[in-house]
C-alpha positions as CSV (number, residue, x, y, z in Angstrom):
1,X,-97.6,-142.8,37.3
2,X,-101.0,-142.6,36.6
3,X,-101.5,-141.5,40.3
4,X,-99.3,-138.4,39.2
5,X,-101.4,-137.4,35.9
6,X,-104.7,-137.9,37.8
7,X,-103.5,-135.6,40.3
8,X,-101.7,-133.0,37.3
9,X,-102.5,-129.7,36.8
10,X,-106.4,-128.9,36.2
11,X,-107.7,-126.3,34.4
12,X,-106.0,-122.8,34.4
13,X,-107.7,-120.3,37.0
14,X,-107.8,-116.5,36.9
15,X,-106.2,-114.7,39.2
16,X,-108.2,-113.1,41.8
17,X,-107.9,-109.3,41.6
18,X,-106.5,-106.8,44.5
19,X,-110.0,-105.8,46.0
20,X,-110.8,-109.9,46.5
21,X,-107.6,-109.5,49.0
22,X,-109.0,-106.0,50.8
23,X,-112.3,-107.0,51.0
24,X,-113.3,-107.1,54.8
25,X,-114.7,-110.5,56.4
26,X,-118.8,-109.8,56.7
27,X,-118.6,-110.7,60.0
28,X,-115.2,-109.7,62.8
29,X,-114.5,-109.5,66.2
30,X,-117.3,-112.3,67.7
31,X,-117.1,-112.7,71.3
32,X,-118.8,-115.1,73.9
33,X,-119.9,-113.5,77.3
34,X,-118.5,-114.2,80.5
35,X,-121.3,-116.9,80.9
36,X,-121.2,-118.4,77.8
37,X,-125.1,-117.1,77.3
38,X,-124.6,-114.8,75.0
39,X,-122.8,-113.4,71.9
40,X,-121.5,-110.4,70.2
41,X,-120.2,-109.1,66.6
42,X,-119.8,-106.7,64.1
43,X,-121.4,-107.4,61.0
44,X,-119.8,-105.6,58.0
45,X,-121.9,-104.0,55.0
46,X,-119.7,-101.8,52.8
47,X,-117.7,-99.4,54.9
48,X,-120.6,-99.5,57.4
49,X,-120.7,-101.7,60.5
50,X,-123.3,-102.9,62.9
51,X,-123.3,-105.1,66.2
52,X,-124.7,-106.8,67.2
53,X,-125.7,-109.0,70.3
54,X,-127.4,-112.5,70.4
55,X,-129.1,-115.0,73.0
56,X,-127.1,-118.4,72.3
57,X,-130.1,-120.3,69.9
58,X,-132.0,-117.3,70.1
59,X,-132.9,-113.6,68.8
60,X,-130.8,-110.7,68.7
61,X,-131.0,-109.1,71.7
62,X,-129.0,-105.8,70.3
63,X,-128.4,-104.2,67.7
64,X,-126.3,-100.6,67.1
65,X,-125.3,-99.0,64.0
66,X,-121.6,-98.2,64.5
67,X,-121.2,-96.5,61.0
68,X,-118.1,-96.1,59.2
69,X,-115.1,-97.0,61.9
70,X,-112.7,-99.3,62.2
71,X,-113.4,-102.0,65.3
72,X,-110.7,-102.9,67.0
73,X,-112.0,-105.3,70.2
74,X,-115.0,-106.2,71.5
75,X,-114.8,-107.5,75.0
76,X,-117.6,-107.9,77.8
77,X,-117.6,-106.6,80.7
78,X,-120.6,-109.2,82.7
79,X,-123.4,-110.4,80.9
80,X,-125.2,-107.1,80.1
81,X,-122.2,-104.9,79.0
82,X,-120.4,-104.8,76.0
83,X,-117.7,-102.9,74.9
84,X,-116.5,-101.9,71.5
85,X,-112.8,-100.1,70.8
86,X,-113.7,-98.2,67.4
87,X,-111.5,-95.8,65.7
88,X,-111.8,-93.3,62.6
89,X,-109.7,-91.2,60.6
90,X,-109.4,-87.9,62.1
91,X,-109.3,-84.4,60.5
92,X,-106.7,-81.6,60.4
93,X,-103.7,-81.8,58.5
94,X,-101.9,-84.6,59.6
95,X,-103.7,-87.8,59.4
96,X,-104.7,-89.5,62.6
97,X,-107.1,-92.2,64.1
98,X,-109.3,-91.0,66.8
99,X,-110.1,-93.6,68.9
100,X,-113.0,-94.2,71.3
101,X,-114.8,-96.8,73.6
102,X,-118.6,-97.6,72.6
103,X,-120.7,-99.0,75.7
104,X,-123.6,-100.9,75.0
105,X,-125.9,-101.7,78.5
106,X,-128.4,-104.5,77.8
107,X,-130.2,-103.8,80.4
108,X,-130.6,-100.1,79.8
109,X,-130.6,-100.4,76.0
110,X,-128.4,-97.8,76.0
111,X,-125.5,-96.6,74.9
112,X,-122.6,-94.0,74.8
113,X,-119.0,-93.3,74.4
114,X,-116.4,-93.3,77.2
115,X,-116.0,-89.5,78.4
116,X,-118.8,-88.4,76.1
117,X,-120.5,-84.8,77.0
118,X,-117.4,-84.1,79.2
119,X,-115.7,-80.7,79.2
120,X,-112.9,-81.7,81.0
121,X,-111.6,-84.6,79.0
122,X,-111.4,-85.2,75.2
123,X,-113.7,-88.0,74.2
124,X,-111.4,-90.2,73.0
125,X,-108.6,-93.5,74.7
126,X,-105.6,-94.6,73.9
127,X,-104.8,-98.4,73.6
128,X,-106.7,-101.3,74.7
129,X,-105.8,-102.5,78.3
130,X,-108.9,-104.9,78.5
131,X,-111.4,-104.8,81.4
132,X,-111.6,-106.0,84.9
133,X,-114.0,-105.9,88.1
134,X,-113.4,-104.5,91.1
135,X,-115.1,-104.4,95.0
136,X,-116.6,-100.6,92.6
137,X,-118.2,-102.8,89.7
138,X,-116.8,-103.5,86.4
């Protein structure tokens, strides 16, 4: 018995309140390269997010402001690309998500979206398939 009243009820806690529950992780979506070398993730400040890309025990070898999106996957494709699936609420009407790829080339230390500048296709993708290589490249 004195097992049970060691082990009774402690002192009363408050509940936490409904924005402890929303609150986003600080860091999402961390993925190794291909390697094992490197590592990527979104770091979360406010509605803002940032990724970022890191040497295994060393300095950040990347780092792009995504702004306010939602990130849905990150995903390599080899060691000096990585992708990021980001969507944001659209305009118009009727609510949507617009959804887009982000690629970030380590080498280059550049970046763009999938289709960007491209008259003859809307800047935007549907889904996540993942990513493979081919005889073309990735």
């Amino acid at each position: 018995m004195a097992l049970f009243a060691a082990l009774g009820p402690g002192p009363a806690r408050a509940a936490a309140t409904l924005d402890v529950y929303a609150r986003q992780p600080a860091v999402q979506q961390m993925q190794l390269s291909p390697a094992g070398r490197r590592f990527a993730f979104v770091a979360v400040d406010g509605d803002r997010r940032r990724l970022f890309v890191r040497q295994i025990g060393g300095d950040a070898l990347a780092v792009l402001n995504l702004g306010e999106v939602k990130v849905w996957q990150i995903d390599w494709a080899g060691e000096d690309i990585v992708l990021a699936y980001v969507s944001r609420a659209g305009g118009g009407r009727e609510a949507s998500e617009q959804s887009a790829a982000i690629v970030l080339n380590l080498a280059t230390g550049k970046s763009y979206r999938v289709f960007e500048g491209r008259a003859d296709v809307q800047a935007q993708i549907a889904g996540y398939n993942g990513v493979r290589q081919t005889e073309a490249g990735w």
